[in-house]
C-alpha positions as CSV (number, residue, x, y, z in Angstrom):
1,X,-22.5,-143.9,15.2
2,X,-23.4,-141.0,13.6
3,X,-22.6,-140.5,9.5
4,X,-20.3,-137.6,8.4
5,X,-21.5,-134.4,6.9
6,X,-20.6,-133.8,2.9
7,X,-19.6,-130.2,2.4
8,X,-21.1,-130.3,-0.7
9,X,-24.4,-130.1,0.9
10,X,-23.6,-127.3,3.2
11,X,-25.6,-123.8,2.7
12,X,-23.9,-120.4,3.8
13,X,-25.9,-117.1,4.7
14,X,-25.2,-113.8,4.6
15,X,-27.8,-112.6,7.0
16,X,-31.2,-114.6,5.4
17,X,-29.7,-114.3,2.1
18,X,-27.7,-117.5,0.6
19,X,-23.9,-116.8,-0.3
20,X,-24.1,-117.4,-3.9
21,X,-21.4,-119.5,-5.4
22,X,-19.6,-120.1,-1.5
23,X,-16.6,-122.7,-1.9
24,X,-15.8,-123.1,1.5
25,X,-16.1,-121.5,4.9
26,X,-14.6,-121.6,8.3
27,X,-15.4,-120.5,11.6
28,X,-13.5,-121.0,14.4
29,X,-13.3,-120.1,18.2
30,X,-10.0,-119.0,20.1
31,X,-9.7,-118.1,23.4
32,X,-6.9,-116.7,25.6
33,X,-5.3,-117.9,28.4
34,X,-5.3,-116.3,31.7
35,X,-2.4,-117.6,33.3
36,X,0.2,-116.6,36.2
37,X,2.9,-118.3,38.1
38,X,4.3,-117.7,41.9
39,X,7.3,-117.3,43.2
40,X,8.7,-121.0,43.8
41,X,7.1,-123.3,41.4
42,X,7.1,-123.9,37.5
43,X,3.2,-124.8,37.6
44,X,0.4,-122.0,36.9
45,X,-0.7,-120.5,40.3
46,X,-3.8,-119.5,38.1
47,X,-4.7,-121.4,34.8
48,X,-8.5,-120.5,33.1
49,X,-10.2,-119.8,29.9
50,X,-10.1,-115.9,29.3
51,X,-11.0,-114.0,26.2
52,X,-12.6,-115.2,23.2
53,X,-12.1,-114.3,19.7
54,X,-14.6,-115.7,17.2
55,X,-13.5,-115.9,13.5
56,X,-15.1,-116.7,9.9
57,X,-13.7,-116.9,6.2
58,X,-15.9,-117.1,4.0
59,X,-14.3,-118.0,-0.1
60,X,-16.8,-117.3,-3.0
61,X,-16.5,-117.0,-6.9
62,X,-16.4,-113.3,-7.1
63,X,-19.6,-112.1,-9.0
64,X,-19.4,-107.8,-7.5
65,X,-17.8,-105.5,-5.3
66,X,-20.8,-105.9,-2.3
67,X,-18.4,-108.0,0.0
68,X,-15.8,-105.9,-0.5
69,X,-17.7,-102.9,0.0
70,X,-19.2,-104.2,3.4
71,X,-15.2,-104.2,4.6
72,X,-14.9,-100.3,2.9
73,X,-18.0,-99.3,4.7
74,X,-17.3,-101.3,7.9
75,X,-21.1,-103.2,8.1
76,X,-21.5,-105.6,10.8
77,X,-23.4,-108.8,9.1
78,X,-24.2,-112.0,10.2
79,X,-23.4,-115.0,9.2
80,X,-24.9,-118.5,9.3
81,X,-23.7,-121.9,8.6
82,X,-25.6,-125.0,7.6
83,X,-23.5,-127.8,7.9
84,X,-25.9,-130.6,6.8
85,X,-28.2,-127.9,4.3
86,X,-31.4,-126.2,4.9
87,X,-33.7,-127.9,7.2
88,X,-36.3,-128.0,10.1
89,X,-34.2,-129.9,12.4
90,X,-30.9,-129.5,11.3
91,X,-27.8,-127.9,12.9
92,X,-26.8,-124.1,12.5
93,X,-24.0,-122.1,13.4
94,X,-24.6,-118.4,13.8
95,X,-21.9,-115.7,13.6
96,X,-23.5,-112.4,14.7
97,X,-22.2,-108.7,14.5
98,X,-19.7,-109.9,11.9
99,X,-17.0,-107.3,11.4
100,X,-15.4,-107.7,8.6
101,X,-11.6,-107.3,8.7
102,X,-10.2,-108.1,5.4
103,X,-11.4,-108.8,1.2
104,X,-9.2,-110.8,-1.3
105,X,-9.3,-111.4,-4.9
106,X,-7.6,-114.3,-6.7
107,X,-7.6,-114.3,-10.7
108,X,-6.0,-117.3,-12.0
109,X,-5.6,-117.3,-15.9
110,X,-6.7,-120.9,-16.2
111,X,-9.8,-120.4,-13.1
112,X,-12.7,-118.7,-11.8
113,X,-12.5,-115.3,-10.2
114,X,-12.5,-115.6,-6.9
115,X,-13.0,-113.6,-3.5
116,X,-12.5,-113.8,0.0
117,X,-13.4,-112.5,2.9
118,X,-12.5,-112.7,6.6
119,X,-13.6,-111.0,10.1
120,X,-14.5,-111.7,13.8
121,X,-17.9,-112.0,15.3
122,X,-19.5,-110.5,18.5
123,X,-20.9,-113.8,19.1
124,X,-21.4,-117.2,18.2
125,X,-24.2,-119.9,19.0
126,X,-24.6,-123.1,18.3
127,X,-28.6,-124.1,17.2
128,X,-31.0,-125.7,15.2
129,X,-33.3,-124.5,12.3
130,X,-36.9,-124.1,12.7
């Protein structure tokens, strides 16, 4: 039985360069459906995978306006995720042709700045480091 992974010792890249100060990530995978019914029945004629749509969010302590100006300027980045850290060996998720689609900004009185940001990928892969 394999051990869980600790998030804590995750690492997050912005192309080859770490995401400073990253507090949590996701990436996910959607994918239509292509579906159609005939005349006579209540079951799909035609049910299969269609389209897919892969997304990332990426949360940081906000340190200068570069993430937020790669959404202004419209700059296709990739991203990485390293689920169990920095490793030969180790897993990696790559997010490539990143567009990003949207920046926030939380200030909390009592907090840390902090930033987010959120777009859809051209691809993703599954892979190890090397």
């Amino acid at each position: 039985m394999s051990t869980p992974l600790l998030g804590r010792n995750a690492v997050v890249l912005k192309g080859a360069t770490e995401i400073g100060f990253c507090t949590g990530v996701r990436a996910g995978i959607d994918v239509d459906l292509v579906k159609a019914y005939k005349i006579g029945s209540d079951l799909p004629a035609v049910l299969e995978s269609g389209n897919k749509t892969f997304t990332v969010r990426v949360d940081k302590m906000y340190i200068d306006s570069t993430y937020a100006t790669d959404v202004l300027n419209g700059t296709k980045i990739t991203i990485e995720v390293r689920p169990s850290g920095t490793g030969t060996g180790e897993p990696k998720i790559t997010l490539s042709n990143v567009v990003l689609t949207s920046w926030d900004l939380t200030i909390d009185q009592d907090g840390v700045i902090l930033e987010s940001i959120e777009g859809e990928a051209g691809s993703l892969a599954f892979g190890t480091q090397t």
